[in-house]
Backbone as JSON, one array per atom type, in Angstrom:
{
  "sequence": "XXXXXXXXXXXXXXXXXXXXXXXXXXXXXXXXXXXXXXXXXXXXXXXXXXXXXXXXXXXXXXXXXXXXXXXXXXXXXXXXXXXXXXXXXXXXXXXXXXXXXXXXXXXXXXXXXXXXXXXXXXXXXXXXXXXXXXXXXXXXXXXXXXXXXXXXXXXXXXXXXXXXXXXXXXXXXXXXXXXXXXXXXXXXX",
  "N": [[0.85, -1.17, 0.0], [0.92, 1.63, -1.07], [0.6, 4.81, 1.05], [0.47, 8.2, 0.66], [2.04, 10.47, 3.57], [1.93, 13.05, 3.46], [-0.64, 13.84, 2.27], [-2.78, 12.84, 4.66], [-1.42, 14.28, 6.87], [-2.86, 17.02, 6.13], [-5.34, 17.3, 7.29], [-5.66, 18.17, 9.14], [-5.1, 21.07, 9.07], [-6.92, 21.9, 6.88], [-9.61, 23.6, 6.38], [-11.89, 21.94, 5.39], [-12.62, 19.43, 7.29], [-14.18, 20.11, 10.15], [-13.74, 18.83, 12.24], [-11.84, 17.33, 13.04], [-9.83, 19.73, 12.32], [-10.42, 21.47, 14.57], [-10.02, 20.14, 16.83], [-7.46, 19.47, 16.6], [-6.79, 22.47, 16.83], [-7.75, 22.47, 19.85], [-5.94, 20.56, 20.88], [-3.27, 22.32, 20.55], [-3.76, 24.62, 22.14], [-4.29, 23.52, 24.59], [-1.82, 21.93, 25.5], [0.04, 24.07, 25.22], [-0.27, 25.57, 27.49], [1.0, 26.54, 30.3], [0.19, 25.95, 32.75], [-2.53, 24.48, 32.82], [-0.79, 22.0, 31.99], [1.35, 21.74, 34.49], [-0.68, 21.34, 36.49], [-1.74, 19.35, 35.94], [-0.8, 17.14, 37.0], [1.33, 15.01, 36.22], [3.44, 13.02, 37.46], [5.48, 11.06, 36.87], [6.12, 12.21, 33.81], [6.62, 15.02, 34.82], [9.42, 14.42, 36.19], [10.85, 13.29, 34.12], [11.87, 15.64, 32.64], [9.85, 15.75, 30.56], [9.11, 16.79, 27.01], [6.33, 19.17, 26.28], [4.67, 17.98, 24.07], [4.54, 15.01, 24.85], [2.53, 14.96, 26.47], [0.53, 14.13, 25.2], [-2.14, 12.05, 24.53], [-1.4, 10.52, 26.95], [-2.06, 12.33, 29.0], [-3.67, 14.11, 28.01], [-6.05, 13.85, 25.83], [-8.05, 13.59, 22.82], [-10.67, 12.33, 22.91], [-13.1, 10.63, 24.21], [-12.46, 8.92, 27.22], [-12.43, 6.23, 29.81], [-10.3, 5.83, 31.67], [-8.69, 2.49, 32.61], [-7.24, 0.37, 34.68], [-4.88, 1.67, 36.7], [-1.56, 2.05, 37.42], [-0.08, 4.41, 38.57], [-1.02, 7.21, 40.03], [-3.24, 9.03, 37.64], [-4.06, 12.23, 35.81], [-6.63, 13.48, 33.44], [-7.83, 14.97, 30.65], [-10.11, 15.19, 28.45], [-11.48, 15.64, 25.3], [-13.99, 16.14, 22.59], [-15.69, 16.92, 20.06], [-18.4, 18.4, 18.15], [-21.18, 18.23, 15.63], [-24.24, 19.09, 15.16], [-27.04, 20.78, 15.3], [-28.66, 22.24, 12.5], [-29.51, 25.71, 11.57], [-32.94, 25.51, 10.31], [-33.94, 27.59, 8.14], [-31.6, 28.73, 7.88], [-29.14, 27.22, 6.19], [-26.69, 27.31, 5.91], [-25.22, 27.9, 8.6], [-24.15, 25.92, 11.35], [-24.6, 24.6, 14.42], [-22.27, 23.75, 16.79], [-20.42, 22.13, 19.35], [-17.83, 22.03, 22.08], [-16.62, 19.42, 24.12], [-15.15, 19.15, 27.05], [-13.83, 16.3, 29.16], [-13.12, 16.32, 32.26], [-11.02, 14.12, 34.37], [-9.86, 13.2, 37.34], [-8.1, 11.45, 39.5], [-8.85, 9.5, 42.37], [-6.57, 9.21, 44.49], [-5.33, 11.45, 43.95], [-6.36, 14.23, 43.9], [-6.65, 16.78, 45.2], [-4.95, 19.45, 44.65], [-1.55, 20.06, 45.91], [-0.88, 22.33, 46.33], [-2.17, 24.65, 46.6], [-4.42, 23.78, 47.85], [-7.65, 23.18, 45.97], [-10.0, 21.18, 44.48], [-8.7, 19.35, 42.32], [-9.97, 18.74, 40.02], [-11.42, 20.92, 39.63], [-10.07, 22.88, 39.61], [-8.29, 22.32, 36.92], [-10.67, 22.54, 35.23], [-11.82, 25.39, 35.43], [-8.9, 26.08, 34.53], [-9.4, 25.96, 31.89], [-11.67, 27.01, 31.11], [-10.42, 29.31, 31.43], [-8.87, 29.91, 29.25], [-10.95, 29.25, 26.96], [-13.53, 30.04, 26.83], [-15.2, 32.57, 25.4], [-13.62, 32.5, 23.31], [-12.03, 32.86, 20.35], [-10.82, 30.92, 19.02], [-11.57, 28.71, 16.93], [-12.25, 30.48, 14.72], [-15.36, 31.84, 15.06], [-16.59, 32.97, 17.84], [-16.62, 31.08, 20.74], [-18.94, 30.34, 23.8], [-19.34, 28.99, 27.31], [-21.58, 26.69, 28.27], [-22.28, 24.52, 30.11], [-21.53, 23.63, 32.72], [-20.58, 20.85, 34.6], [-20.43, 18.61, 37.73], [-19.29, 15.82, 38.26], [-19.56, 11.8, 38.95], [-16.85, 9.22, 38.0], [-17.06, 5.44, 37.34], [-16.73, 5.37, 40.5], [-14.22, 6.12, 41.4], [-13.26, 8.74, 40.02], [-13.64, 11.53, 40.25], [-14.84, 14.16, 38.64], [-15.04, 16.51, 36.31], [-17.49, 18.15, 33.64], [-17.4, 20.27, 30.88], [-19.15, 22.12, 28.81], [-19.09, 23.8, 25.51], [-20.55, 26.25, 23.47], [-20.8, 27.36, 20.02], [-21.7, 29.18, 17.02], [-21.09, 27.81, 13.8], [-19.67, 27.8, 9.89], [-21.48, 26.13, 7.79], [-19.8, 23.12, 6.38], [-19.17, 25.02, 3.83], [-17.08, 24.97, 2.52], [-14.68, 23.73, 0.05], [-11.4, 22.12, -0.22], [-8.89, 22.01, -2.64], [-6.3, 20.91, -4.35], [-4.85, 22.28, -2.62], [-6.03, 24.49, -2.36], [-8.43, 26.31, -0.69], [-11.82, 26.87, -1.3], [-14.9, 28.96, -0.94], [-18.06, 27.49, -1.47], [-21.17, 27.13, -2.9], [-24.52, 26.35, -3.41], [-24.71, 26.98, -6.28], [-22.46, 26.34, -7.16], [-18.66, 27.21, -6.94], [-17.7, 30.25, -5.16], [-15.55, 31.57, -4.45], [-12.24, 32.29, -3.41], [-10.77, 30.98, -0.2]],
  "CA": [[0.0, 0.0, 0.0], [1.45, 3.63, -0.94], [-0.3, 6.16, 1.03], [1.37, 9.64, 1.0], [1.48, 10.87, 4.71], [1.3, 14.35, 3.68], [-2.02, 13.69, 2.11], [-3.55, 12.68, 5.7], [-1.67, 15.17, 7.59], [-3.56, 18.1, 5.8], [-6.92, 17.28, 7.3], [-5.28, 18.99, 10.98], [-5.43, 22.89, 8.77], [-7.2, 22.35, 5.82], [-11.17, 24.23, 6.52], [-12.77, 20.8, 5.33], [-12.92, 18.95, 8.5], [-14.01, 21.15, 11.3], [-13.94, 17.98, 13.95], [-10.24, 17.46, 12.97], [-9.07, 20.79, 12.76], [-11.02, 22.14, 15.88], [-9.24, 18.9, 18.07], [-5.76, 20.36, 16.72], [-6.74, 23.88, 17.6], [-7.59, 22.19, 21.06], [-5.0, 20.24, 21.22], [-1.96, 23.23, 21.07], [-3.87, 25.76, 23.61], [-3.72, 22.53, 26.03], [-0.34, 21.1, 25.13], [1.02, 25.49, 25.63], [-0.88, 25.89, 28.73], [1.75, 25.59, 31.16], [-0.17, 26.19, 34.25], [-2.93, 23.14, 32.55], [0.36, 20.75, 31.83], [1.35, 21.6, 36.01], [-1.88, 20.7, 37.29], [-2.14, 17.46, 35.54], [0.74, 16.35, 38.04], [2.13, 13.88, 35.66], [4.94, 12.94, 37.97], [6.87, 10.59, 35.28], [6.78, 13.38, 33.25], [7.83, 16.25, 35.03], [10.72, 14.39, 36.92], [11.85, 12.84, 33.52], [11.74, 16.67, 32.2], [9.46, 14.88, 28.91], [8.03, 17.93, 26.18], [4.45, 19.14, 26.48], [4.03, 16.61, 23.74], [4.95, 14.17, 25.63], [1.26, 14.74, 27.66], [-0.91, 14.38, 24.3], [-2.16, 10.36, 24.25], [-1.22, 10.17, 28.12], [-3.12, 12.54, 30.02], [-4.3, 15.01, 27.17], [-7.15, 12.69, 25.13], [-8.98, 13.89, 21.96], [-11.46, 11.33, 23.05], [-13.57, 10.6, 26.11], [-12.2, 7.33, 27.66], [-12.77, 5.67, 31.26], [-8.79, 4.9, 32.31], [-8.28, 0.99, 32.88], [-6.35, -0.22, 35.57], [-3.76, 2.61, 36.79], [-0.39, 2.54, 38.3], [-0.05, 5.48, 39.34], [-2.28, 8.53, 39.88], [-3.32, 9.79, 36.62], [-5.17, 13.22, 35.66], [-7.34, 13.81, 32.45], [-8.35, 16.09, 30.16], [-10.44, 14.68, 27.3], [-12.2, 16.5, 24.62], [-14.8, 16.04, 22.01], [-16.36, 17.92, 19.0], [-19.53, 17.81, 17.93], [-22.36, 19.37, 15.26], [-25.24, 18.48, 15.36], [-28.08, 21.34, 14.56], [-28.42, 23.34, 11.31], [-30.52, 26.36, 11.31], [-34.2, 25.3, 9.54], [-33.6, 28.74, 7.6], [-29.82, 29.51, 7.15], [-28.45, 25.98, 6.22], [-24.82, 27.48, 5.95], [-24.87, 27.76, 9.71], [-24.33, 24.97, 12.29], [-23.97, 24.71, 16.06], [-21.07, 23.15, 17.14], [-20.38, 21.94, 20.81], [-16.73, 21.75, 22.44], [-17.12, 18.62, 25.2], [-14.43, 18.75, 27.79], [-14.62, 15.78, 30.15], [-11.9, 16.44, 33.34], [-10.95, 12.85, 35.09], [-8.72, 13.05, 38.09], [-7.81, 9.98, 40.19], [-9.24, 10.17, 43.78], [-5.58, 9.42, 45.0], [-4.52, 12.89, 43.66], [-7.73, 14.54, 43.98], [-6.69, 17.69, 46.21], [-4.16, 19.8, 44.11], [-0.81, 20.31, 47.3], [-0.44, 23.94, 46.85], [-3.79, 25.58, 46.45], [-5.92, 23.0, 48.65], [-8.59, 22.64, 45.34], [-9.74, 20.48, 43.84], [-7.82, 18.86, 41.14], [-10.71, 18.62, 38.45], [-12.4, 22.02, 39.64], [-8.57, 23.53, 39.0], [-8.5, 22.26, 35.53], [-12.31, 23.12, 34.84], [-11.49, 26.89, 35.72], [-8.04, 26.5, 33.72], [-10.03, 25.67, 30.96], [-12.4, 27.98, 31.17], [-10.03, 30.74, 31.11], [-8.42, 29.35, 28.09], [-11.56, 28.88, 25.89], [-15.05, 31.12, 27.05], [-15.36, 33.87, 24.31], [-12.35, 33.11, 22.39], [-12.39, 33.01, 18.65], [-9.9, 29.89, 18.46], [-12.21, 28.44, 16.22], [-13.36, 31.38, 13.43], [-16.28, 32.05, 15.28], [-16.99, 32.63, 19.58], [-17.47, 29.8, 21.72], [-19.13, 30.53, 25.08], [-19.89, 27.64, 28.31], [-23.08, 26.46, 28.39], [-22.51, 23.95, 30.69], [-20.22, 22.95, 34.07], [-21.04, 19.94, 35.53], [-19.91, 17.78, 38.61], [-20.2, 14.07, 38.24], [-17.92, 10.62, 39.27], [-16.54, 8.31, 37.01], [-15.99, 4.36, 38.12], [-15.76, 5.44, 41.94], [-12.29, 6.97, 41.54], [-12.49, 9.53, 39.43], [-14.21, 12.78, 40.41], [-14.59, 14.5, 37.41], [-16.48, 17.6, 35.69], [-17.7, 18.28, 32.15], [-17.36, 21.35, 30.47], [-19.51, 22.76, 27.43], [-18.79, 25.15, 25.05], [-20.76, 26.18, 22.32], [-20.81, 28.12, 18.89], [-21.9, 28.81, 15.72], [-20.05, 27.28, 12.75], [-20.17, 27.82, 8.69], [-22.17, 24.43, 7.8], [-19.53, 22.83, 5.33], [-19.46, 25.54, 2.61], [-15.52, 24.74, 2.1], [-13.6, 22.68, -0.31], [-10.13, 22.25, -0.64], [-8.63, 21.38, -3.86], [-4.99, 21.42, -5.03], [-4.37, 23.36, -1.75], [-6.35, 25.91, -2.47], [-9.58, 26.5, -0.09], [-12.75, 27.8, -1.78], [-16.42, 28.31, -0.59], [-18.91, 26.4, -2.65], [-22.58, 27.2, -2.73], [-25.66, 25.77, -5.13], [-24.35, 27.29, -7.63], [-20.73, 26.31, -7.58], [-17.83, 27.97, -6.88], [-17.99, 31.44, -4.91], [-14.08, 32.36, -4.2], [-11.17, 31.4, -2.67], [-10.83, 31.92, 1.09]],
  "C": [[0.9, 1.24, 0.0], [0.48, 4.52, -0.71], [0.92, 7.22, 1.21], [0.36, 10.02, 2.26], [1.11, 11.79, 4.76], [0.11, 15.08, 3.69], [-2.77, 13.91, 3.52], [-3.43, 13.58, 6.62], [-2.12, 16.68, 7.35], [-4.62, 18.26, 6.3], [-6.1, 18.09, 8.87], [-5.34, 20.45, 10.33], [-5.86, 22.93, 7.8], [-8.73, 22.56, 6.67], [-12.36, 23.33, 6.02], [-13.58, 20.09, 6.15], [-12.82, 19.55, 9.57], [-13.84, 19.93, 12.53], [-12.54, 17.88, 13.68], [-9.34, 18.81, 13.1], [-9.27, 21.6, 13.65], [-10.2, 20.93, 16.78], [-7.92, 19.63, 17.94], [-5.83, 21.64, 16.61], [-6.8, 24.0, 19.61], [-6.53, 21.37, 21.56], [-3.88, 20.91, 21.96], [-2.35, 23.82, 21.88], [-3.43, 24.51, 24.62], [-2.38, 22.25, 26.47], [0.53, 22.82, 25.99], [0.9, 25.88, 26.88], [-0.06, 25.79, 29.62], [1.06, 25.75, 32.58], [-1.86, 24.44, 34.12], [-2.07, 21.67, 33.13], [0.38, 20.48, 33.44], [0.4, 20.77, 36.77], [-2.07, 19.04, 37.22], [-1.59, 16.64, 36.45], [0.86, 14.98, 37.55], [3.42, 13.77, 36.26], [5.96, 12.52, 37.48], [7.37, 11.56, 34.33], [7.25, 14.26, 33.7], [9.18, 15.49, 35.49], [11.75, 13.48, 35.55], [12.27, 14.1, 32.51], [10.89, 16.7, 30.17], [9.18, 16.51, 28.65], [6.64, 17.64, 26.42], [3.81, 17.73, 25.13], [3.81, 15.79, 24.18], [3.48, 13.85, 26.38], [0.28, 14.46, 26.84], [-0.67, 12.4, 24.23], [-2.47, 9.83, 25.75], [-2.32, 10.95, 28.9], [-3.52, 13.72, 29.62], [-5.14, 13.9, 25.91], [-8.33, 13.31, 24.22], [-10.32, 13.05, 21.6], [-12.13, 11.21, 24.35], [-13.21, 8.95, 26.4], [-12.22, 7.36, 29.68], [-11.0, 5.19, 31.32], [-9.18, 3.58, 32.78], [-7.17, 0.8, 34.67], [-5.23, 1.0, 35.88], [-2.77, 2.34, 37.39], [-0.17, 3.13, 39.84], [-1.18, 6.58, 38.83], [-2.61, 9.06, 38.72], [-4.46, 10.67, 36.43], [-5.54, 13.18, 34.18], [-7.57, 14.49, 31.79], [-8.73, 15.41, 28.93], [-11.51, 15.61, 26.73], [-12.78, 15.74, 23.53], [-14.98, 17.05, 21.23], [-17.44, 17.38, 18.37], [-20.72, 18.67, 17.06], [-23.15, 18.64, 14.9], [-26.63, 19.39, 14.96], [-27.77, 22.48, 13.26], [-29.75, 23.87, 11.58], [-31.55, 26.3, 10.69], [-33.98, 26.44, 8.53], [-32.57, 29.5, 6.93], [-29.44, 27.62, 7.31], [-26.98, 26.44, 6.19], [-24.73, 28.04, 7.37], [-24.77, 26.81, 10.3], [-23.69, 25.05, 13.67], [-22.95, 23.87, 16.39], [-21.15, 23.27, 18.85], [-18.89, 21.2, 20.88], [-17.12, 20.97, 23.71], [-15.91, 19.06, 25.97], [-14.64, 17.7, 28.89], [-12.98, 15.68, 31.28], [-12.18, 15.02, 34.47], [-9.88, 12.95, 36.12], [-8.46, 11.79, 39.35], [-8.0, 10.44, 41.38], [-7.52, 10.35, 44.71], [-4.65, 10.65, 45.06], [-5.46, 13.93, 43.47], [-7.19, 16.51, 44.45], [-5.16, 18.4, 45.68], [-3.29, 20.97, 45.88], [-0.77, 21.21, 47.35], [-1.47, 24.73, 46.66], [-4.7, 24.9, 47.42], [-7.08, 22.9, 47.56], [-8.32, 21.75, 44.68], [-9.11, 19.81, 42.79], [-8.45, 19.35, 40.02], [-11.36, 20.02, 38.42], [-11.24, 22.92, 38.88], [-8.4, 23.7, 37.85], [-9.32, 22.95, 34.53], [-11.9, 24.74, 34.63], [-10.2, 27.24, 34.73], [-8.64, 26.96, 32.21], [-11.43, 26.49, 30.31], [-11.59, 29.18, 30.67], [-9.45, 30.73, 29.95], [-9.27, 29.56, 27.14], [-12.73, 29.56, 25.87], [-14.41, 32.05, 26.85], [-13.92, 34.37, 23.81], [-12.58, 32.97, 21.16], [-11.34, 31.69, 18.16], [-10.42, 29.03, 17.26], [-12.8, 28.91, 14.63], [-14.28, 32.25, 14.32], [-16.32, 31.88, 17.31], [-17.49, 31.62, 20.09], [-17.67, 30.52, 23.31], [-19.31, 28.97, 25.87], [-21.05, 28.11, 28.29], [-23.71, 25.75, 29.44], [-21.25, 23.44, 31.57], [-20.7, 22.01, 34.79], [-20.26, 18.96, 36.2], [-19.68, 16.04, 38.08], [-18.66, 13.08, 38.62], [-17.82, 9.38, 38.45], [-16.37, 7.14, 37.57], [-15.68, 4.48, 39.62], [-14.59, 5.91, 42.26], [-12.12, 7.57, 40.84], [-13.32, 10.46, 39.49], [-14.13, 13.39, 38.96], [-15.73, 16.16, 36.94], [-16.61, 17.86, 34.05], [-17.93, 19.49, 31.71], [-18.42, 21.03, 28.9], [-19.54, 23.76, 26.62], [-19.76, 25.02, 23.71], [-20.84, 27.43, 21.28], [-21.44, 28.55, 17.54], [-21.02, 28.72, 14.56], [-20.6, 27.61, 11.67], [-20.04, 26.12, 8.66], [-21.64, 24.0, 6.24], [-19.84, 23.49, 4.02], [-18.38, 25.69, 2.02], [-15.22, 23.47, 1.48], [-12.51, 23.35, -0.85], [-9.58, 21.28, -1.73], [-7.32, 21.86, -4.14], [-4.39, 22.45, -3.84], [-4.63, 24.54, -1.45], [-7.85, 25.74, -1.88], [-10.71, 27.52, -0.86], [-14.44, 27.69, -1.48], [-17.23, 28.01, -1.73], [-20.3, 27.03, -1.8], [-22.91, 26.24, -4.03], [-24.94, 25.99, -5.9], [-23.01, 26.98, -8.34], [-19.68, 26.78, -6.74], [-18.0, 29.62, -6.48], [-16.23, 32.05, -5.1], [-13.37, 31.75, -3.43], [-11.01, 32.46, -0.91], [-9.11, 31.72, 1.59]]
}
């Protein structure tokens, strides 16, 4: 099989796939965050001095997953993307919803130098990070903060953000991004 990789890694900035290129817009704020990265208290990582990469897979998750069996203490941060209504009226709009779901292990629950919570810590990082920024094109506000416990050991809260999105009126061709209506071809963006 010859696939060209460069092919696949275009879908992270080409304006085609907003669930792919909205995850790697959430991805880097998380990954830069250094007061996020801290909190996580990945102890393997800080004491082996790994890169913020180093936290994307481990305890940065473009996915919502339940941790398995742990070790050691591990914190969370998993995200989601999601559209789901189009305007009855304006079809080139759609709502979009940013999930965050914050998992922190009861054993590490109680972040040592602040006394809060671990997941409330995060929640609030995350907040300040992403309510009424434009990382997206378009403003996302929270809609929704909620408590809840995962499995018995994992305190946790869920963040929602939401927006309005242009409803797939982009294709990219030859590298070159252009909106498309009925009629065809409008211009290159």
């Amino acid at each position: 099989m010859d696939i060209n990789i460069q092919e696949l890694l275009k879908f992270k900035t080409e304006v085609d796939n907003d669930d792919i290129r909205f995850k790697e817009i959430i991805k880097e704020k998380l990954l830069n965050n250094e007061k996020i990265i801290y909190v996580l208290n990945n102890k393997e990582l800080l004491e082996s001095d790994a890169e913020v990469d180093d936290y994307f897979g481990v305890n940065i998750l473009p996915y919502y997953v339940v941790p398995g069996t742990q070790h050691a203490a591990q914190n969370f941060v998993c995200y989601e993307v999601s559209f789901d209504e189009v305007a009855r009226y304006n079809k080139i709009i759609k709502m979009g919803q940013i999930v965050f779901y914050i998992l922190c292990e009861e054993k590490n629950v109680i972040e040592e130098h602040t006394g809060i919570a671990r997941q409330d810590l995060l929640s609030a990082l995350i907040i300040e990070e992403f309510n009424w920024s434009n990382f997206f094109g378009n403003q996302i506000h929270l809609i929704s903060d909620r408590p809840t416990v995962i499995d018995n050991h994992y305190p946790a809260r869920t963040l929602i953000f939401e927006g309005q999105f242009t409803n797939s009126i982009s294709k990219t061709k030859d590298g070159k991004s252009m909106v498309i209506n009925n009629y065809g071809t409008r211009g290159s963006t």
